[in-house]
N, C-alpha and C positions, 0 to 999 in steps of 0.2 A: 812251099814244098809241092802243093799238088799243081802248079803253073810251070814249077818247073821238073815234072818229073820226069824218069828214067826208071829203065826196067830193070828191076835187082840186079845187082853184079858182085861175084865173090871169085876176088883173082879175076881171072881170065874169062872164067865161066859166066855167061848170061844166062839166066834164067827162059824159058820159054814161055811165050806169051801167056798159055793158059796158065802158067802157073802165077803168075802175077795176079792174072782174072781171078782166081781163086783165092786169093789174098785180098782183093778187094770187098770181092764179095762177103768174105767171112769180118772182116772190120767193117762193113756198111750195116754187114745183117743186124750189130747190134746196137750202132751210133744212130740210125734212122727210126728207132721206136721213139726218143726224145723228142724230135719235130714231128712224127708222126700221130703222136697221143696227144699233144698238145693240141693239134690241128684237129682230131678228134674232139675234146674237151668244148675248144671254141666252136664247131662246128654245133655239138649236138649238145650243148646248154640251155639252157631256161634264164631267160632275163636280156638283159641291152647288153652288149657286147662287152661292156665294162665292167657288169659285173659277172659276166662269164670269164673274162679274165681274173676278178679276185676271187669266186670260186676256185677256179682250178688250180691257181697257186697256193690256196687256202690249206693248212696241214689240218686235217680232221680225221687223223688215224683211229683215236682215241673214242672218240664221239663213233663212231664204225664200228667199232671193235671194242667191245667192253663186256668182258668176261668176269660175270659174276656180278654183287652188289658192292655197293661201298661198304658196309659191314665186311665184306669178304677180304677187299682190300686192305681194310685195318688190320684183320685178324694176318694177313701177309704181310704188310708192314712190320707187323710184330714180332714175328717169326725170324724175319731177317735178322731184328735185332738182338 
């Protein structure tokens, strides 16, 4: 798609250049944090590159972010139920 593209057209009507640019920019602005953070991650790690790699894939939301004690969680566990 992007090797062969072409500048929007509806009917007749072409779109004008900026307005495409504006298009691009706004779908780049948010698909380029993906390689970007990543490249971050590997960049400014702690360890051999390999395991800068399973760090940053690594899901440690939990271990981060833990609100409250295990006791507390039970007591919400139970609540649910």
């Amino acid at each position: 798609y992007c090797i062969k593209w072409e500048p929007l057209k509806v009917g007749d009507y072409v779109y004008p250049w900026w307005a495409n640019g504006i298009g691009w920019i706004l779908s780049l602005s948010s698909i380029l944090w993906i390689p970007g953070v990543a490249c971050y991650v590997m960049a400014r790690g702690e360890g051999t590159l390999s395991q800068r790699f399973k760090n940053g894939i690594k899901w440690d939301l939990e271990e981060k972010y833990n609100p409250g004690s295990d006791e507390d969680k039970e007591e919400r566990i139970e609540l649910k139920i």
